[in-house]
PAMARBA-631884 format. One line per field, with one value per atom (N, C-alpha, C): residue number from 1; residue in three letters; atom name; x, y, z. Coordinates in Angstrom, 1 decimal. Layout:
# PAMARBA-631884
seq = c(NUM,...) .
type = c(Ala,...) .
atom = c(CA,...) .
c1 = c(X,...) .
c2 = c(Y,...) .
c3 = c(Z,...) .
This chain:
# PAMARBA-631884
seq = c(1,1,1,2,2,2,3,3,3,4,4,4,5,5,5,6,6,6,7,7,7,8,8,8,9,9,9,10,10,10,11,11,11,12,12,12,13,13,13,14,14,14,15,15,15,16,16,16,17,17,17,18,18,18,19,19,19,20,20,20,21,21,21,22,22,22,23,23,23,24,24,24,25,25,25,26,26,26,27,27,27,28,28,28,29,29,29,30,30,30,31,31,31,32,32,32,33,33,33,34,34,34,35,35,35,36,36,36,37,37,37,38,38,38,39,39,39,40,40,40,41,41,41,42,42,42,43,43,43,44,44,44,45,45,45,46,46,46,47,47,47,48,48,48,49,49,49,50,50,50,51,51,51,52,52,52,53,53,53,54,54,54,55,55,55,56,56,56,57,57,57,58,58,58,59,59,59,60,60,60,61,61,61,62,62,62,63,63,63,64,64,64,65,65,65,66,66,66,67,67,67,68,68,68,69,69,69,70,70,70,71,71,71,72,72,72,73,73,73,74,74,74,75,75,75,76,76,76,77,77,77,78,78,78,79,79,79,80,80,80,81,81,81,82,82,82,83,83,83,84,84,84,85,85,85,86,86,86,87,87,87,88,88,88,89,89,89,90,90,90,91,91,91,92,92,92,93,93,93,94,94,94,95,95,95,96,96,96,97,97,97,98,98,98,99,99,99,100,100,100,101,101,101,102,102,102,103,103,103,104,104,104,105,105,105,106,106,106,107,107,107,108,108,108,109,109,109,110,110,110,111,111,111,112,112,112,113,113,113,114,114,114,115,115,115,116,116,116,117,117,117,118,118,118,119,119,119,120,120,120,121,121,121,122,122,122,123,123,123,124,124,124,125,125,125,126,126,126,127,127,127,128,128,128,129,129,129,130,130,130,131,131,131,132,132,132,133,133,133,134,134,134,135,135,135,136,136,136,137,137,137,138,138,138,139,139,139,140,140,140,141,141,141,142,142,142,143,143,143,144,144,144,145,145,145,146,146,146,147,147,147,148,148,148,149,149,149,150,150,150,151,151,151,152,152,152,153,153,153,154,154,154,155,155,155,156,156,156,157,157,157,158,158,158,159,159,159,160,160,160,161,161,161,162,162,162,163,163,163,164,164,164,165,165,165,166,166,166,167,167,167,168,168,168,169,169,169,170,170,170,171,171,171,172,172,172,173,173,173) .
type = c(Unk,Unk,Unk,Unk,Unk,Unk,Unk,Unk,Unk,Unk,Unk,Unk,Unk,Unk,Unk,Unk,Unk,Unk,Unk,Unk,Unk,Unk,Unk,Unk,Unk,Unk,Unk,Unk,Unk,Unk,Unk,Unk,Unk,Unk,Unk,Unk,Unk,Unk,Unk,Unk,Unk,Unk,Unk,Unk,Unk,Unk,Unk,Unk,Unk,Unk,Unk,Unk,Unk,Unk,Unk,Unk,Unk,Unk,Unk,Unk,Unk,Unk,Unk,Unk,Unk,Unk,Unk,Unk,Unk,Unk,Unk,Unk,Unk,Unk,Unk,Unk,Unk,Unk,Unk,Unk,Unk,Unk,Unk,Unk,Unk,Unk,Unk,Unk,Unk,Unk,Unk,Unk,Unk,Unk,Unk,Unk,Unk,Unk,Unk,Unk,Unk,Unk,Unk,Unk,Unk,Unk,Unk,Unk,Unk,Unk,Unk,Unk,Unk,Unk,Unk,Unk,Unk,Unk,Unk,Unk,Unk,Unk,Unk,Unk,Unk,Unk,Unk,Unk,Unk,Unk,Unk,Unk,Unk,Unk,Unk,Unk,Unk,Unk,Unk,Unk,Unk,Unk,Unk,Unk,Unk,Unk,Unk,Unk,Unk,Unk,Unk,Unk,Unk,Unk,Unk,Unk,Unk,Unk,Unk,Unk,Unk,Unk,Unk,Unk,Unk,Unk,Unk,Unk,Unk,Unk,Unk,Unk,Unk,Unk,Unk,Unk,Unk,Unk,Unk,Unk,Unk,Unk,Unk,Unk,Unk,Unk,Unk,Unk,Unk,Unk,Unk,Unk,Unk,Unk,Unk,Unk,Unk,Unk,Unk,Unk,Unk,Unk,Unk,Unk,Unk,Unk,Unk,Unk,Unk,Unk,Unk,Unk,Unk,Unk,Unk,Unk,Unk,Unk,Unk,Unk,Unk,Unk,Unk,Unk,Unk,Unk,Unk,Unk,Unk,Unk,Unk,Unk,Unk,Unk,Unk,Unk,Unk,Unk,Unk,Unk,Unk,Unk,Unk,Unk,Unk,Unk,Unk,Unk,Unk,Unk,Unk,Unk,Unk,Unk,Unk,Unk,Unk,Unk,Unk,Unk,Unk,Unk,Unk,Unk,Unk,Unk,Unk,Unk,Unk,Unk,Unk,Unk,Unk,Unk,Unk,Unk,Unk,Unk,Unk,Unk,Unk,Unk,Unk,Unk,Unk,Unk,Unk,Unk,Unk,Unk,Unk,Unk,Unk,Unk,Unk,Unk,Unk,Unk,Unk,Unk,Unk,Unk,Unk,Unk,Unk,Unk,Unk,Unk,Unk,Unk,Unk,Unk,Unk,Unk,Unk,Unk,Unk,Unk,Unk,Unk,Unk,Unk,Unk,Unk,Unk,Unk,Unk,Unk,Unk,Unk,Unk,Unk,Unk,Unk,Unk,Unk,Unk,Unk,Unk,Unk,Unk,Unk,Unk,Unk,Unk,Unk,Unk,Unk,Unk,Unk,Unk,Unk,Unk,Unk,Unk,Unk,Unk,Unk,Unk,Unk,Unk,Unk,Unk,Unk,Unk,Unk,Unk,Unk,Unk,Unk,Unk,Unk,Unk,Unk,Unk,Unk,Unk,Unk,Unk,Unk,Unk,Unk,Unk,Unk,Unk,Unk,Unk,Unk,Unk,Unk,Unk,Unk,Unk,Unk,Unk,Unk,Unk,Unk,Unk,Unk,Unk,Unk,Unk,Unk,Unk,Unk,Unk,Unk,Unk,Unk,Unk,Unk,Unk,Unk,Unk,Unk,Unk,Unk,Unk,Unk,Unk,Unk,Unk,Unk,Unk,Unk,Unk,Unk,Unk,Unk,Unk,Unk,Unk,Unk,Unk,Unk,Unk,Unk,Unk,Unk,Unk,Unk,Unk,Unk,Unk,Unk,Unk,Unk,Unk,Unk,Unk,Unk,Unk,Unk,Unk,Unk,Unk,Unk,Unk,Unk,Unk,Unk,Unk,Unk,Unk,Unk,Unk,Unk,Unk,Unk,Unk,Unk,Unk,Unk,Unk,Unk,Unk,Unk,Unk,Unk,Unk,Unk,Unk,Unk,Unk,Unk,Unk,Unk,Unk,Unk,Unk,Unk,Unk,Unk,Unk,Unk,Unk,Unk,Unk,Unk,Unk,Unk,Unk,Unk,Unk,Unk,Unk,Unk,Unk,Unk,Unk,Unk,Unk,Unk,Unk,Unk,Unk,Unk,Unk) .
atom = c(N,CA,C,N,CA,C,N,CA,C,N,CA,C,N,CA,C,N,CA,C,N,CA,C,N,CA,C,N,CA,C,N,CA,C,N,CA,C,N,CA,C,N,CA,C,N,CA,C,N,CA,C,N,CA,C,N,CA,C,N,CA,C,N,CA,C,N,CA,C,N,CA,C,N,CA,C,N,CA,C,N,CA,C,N,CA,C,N,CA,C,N,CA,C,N,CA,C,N,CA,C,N,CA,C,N,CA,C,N,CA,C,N,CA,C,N,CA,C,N,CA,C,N,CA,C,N,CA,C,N,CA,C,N,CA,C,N,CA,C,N,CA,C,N,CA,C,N,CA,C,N,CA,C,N,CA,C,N,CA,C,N,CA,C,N,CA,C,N,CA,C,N,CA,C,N,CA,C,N,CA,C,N,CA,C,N,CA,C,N,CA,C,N,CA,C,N,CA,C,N,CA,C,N,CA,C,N,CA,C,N,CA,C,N,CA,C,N,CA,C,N,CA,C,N,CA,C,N,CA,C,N,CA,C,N,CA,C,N,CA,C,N,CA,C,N,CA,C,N,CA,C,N,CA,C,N,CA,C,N,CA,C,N,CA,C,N,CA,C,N,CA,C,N,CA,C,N,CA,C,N,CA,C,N,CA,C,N,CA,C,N,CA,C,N,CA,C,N,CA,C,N,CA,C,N,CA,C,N,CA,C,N,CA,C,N,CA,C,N,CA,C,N,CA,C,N,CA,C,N,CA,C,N,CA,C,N,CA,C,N,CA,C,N,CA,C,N,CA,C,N,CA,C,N,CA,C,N,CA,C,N,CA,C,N,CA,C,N,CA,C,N,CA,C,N,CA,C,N,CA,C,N,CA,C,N,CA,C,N,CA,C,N,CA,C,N,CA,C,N,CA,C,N,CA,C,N,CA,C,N,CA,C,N,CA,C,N,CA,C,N,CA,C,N,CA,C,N,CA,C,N,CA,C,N,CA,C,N,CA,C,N,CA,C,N,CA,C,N,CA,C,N,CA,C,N,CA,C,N,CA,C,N,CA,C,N,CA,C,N,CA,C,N,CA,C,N,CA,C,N,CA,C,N,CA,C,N,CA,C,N,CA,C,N,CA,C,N,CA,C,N,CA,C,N,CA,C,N,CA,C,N,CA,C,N,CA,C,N,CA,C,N,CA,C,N,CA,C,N,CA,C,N,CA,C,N,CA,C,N,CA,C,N,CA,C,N,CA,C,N,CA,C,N,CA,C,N,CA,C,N,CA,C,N,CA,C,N,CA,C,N,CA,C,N,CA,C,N,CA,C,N,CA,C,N,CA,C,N,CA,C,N,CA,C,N,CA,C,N,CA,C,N,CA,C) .
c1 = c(-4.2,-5.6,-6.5,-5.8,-6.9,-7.3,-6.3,-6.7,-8.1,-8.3,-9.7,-10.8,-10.6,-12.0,-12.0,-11.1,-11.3,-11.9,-13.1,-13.9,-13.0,-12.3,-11.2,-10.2,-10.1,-9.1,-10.1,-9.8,-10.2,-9.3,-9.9,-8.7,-8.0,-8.4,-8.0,-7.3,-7.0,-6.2,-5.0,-5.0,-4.0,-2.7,-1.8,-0.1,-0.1,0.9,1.1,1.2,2.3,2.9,1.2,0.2,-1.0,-1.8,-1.6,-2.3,-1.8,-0.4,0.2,-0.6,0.1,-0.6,-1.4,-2.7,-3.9,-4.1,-3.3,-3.8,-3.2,-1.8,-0.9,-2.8,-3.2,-3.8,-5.1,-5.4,-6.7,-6.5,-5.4,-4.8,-4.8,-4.4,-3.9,-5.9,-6.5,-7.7,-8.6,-8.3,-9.1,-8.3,-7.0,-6.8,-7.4,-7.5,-8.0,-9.2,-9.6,-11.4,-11.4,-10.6,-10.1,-9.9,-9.0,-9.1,-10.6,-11.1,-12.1,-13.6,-13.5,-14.3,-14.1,-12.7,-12.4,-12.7,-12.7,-12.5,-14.2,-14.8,-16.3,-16.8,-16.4,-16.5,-16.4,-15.5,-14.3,-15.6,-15.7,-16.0,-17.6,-18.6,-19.9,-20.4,-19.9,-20.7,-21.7,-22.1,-22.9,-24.6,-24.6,-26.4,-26.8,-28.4,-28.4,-28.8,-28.9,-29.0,-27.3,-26.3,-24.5,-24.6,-25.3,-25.3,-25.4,-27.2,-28.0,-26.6,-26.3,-25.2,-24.1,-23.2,-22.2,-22.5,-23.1,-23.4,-24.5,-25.6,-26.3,-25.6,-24.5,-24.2,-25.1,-24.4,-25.1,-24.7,-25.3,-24.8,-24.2,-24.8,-24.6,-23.2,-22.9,-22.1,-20.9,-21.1,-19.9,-19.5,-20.7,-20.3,-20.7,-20.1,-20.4,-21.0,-22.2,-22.6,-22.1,-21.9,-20.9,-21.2,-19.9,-20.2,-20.5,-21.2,-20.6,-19.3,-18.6,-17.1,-17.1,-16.9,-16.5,-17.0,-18.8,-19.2,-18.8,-18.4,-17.9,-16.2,-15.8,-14.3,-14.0,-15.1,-15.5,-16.0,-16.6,-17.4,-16.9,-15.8,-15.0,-14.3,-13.5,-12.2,-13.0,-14.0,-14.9,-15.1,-15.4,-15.9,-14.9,-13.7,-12.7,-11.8,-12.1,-11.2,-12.4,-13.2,-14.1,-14.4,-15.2,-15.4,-14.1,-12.7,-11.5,-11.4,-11.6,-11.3,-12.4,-13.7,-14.6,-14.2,-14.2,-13.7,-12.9,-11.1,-10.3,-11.5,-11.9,-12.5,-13.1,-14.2,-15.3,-14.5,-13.9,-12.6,-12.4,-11.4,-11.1,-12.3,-13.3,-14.5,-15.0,-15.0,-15.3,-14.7,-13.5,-13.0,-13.1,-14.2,-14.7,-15.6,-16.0,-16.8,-18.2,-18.7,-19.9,-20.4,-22.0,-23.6,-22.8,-23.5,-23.4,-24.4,-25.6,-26.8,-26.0,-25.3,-24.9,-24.0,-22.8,-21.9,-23.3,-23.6,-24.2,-25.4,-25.7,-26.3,-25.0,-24.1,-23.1,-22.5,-22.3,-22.0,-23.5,-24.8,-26.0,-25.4,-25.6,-25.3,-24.2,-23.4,-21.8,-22.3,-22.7,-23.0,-24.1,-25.0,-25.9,-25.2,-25.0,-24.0,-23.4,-22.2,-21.5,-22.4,-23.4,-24.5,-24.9,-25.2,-26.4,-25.0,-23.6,-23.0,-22.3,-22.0,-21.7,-22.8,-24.0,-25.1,-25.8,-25.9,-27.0,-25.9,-25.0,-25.0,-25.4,-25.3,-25.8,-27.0,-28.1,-29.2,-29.9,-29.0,-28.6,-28.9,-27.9,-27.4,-28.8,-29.3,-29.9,-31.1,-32.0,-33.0,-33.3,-33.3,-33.7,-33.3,-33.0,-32.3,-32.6,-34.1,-34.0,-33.5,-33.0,-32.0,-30.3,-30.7,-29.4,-29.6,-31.0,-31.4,-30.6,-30.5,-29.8,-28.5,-28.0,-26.9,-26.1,-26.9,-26.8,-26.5,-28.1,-28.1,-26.7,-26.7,-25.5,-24.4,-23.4,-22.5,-22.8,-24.2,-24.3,-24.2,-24.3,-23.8,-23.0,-22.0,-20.9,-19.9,-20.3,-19.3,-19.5,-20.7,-20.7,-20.1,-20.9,-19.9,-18.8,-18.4,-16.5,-16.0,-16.6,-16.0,-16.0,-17.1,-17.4,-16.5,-16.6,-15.5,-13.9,-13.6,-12.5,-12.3,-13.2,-13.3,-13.4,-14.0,-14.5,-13.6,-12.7,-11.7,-10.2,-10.1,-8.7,-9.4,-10.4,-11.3,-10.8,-11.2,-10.7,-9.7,-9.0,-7.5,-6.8,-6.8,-6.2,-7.0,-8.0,-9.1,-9.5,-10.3,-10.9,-10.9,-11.2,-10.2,-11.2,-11.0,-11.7,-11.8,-13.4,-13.6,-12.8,-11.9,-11.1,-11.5,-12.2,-12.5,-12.6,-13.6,-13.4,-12.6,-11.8,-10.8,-12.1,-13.2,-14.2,-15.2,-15.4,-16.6,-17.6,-18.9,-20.5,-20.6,-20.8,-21.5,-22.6,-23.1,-24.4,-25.4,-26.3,-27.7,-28.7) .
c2 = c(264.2,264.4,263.3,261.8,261.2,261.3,261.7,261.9,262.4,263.2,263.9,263.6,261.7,260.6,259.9,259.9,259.2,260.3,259.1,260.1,260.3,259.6,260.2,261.2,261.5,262.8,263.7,265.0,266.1,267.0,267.9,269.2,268.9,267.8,267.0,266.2,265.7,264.6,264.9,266.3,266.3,266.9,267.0,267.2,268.7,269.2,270.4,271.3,270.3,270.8,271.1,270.5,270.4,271.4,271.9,272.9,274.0,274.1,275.8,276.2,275.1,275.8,276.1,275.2,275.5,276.6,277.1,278.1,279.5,279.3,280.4,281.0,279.9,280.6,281.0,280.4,280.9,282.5,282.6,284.0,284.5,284.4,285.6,285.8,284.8,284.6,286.2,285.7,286.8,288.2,288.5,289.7,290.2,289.0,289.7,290.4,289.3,289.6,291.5,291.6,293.0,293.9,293.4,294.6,294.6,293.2,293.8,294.3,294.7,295.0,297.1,297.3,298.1,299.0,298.2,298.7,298.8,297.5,297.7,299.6,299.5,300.7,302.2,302.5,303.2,303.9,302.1,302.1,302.2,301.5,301.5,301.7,301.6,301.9,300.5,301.0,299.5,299.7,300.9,300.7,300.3,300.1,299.7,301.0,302.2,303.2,303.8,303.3,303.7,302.8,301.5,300.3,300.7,301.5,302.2,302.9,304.0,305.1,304.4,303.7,303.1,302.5,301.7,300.7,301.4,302.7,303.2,305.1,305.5,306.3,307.5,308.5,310.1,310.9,312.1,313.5,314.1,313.8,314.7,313.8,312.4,312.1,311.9,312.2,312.6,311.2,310.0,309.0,308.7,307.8,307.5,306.4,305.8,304.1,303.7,302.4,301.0,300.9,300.7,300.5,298.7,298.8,297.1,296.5,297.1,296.8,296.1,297.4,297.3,296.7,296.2,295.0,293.4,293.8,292.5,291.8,293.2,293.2,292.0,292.8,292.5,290.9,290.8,289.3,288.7,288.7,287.8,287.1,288.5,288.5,287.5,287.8,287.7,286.0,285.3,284.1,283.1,283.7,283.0,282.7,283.6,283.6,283.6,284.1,283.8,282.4,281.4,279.8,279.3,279.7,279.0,278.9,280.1,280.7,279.8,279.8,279.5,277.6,276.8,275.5,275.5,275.9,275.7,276.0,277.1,277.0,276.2,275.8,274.6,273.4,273.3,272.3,271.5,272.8,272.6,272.8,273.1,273.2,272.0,270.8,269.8,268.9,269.0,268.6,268.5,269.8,270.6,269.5,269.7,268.8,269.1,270.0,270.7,269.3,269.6,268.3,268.6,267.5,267.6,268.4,268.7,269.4,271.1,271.2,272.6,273.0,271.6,272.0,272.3,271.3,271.4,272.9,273.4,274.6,276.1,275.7,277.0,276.8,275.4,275.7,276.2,276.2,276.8,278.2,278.7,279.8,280.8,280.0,280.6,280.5,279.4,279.4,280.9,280.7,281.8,283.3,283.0,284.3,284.6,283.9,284.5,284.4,284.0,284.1,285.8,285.8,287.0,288.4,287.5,289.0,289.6,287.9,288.0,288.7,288.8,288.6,289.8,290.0,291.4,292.6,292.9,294.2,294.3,293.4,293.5,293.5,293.5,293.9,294.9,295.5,296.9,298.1,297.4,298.6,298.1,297.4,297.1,296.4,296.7,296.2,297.0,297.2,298.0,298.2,299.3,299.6,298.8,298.1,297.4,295.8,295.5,294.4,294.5,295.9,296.2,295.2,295.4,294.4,293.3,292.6,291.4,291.0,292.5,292.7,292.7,293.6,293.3,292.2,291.4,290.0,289.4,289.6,288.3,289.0,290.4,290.7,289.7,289.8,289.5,287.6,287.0,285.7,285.4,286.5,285.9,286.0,287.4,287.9,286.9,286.4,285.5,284.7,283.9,282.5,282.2,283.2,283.5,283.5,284.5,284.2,283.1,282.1,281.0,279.8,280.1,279.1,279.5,280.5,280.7,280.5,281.0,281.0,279.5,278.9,277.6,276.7,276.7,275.6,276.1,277.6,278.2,277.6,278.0,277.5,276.3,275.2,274.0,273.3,274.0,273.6,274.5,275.5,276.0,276.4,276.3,276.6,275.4,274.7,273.8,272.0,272.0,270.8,269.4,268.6,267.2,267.0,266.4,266.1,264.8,264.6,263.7,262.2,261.3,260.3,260.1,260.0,259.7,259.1,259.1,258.2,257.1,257.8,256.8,256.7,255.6,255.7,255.7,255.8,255.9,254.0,253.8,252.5,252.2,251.1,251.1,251.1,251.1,251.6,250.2) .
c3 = c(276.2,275.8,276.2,275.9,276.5,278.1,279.1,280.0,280.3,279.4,279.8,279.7,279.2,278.7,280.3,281.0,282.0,283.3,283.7,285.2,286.2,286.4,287.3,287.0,286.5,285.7,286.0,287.5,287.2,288.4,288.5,289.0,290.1,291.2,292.4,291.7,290.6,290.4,289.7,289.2,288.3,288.7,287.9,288.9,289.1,289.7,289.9,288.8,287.4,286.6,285.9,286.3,284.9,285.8,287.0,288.0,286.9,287.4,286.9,285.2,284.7,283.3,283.2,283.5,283.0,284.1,285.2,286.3,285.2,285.0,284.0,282.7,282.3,280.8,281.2,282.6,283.2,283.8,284.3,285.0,283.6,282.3,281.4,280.5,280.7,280.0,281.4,282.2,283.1,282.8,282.7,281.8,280.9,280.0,278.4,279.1,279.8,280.2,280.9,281.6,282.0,281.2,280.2,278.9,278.3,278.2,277.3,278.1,279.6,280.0,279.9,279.5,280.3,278.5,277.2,276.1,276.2,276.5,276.0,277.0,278.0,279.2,278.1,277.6,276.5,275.6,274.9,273.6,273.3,274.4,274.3,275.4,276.8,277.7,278.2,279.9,280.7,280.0,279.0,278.5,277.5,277.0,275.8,275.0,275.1,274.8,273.7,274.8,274.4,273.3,273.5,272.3,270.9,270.8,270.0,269.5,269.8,269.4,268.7,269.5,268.7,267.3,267.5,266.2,265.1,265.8,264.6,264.3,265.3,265.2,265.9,266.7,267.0,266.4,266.6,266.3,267.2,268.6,270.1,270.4,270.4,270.8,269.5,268.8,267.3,267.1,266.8,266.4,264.9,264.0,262.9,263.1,262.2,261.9,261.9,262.1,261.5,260.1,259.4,257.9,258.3,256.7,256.5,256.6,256.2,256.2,257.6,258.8,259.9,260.4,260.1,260.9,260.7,258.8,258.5,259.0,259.7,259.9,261.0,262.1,263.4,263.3,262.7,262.9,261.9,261.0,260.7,261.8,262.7,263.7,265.0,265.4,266.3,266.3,264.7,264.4,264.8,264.5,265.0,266.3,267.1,268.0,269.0,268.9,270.5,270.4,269.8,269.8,270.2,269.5,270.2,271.7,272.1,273.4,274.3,274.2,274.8,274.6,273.6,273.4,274.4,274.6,276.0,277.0,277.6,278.8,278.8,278.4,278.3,278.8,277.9,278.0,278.7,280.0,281.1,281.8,281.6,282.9,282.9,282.2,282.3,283.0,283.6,284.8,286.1,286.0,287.4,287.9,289.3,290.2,289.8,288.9,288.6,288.4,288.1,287.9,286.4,285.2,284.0,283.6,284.5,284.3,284.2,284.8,284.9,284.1,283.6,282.3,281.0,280.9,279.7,279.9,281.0,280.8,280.8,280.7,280.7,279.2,279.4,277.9,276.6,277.0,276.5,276.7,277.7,278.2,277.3,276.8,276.9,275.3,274.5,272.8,272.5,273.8,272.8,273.2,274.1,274.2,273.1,272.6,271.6,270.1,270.0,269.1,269.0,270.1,270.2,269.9,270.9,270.7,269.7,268.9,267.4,266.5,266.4,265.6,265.6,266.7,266.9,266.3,266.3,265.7,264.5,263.6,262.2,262.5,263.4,263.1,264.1,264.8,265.5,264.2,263.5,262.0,261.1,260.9,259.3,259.4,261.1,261.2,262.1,263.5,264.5,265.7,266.2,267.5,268.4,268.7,269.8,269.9,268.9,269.0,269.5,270.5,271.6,272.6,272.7,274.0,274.1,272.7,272.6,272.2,272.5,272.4,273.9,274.4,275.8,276.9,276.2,276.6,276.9,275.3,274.8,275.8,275.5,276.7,278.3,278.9,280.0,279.9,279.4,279.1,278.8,277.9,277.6,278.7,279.0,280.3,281.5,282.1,283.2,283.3,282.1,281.3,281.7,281.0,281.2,282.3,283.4,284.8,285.2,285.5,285.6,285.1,283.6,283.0,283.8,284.3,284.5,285.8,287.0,288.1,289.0,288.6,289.1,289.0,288.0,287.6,289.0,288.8,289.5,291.4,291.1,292.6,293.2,292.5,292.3,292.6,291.6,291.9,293.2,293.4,294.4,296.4,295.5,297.3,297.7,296.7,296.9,297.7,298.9,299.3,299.6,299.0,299.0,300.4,300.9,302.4,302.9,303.7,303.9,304.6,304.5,305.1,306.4,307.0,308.7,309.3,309.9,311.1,311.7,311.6,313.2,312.4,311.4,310.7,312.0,311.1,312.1,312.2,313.3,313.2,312.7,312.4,311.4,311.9,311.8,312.7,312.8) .
């Protein structure tokens, strides 16, 4: 762990053995991301209209409201395991060649995301449908995020190749 206080410690520097792993959990993190694109697909749909339905219930589409229960089920399960998840990627994205201007805006990115996608259905159900919008939102932040946190590090380590020093430097002017 302390490795990851020193500026020299990043995805160019580290051993094979510290490539695979962190490649192994980045490859099974972009699964999950697959199931859960493929459940949200299933379950609610790409609108904020399927949003409305699920969480306040139709007639036409034979859905029930969300009880309390079930939202409290959800955002217990949700409280815990999405911030873990996002902490590792962050994590490792901080080893990336990125500006700090751009870590520190994904990780903005990536917090209000799981804000809005934690938060808004309780007020989907017990305030007003059009806080889908920000339901939505938050999906499209969390979901980016996520690629990004995932994509950019595997990039890195396996595409990405440091520019190699000239043989013939430029003479000086």
């Amino acid at each position: 762990m302390k490795d990851f206080s020193k500026s020299a410690y990043n995805f160019s520097t580290i051993s094979a053995g510290q490539k695979l792993t962190y490649s192994s959990f980045l490859v099974l993190m972009l699964a999950g991301w697959l199931t859960m694109i493929a459940f949200y697909f299933k379950e609610t749909g790409f609108s904020v209209p399927s949003l409305v339905d699920y969480y306040r219930g139709s007639e036409e589409r034979m859905l029930f409201p969300k009880t309390f229960y079930a939202l409290w089920e959800v955002t217990h399960y949700h409280l815990f395991t999405i911030p873990v998840v996002f902490l590792i990627l962050i994590h490792l994205f901080m080893l990336a060649r990125a500006d700090f201007v751009w870590k520190l805006g994904l990780l903005a990115a990536s917090f209000t995301g799981m804000v809005l996608d934690i938060g808004t259905p309780w007020l989907i159900v017990y305030s007003h449908p059009v806080w889908a919008w920000g339901k939505f939102l938050g999906r499209l932040l969390l979901n980016g995020s996520f690629l990004i946190l995932i994509g950019w590090p595997l990039w890195e380590m396996w595409a990405w190749r440091r520019p190699k020093p000239s043989r013939h430097p430029r003479p000086a002017a």
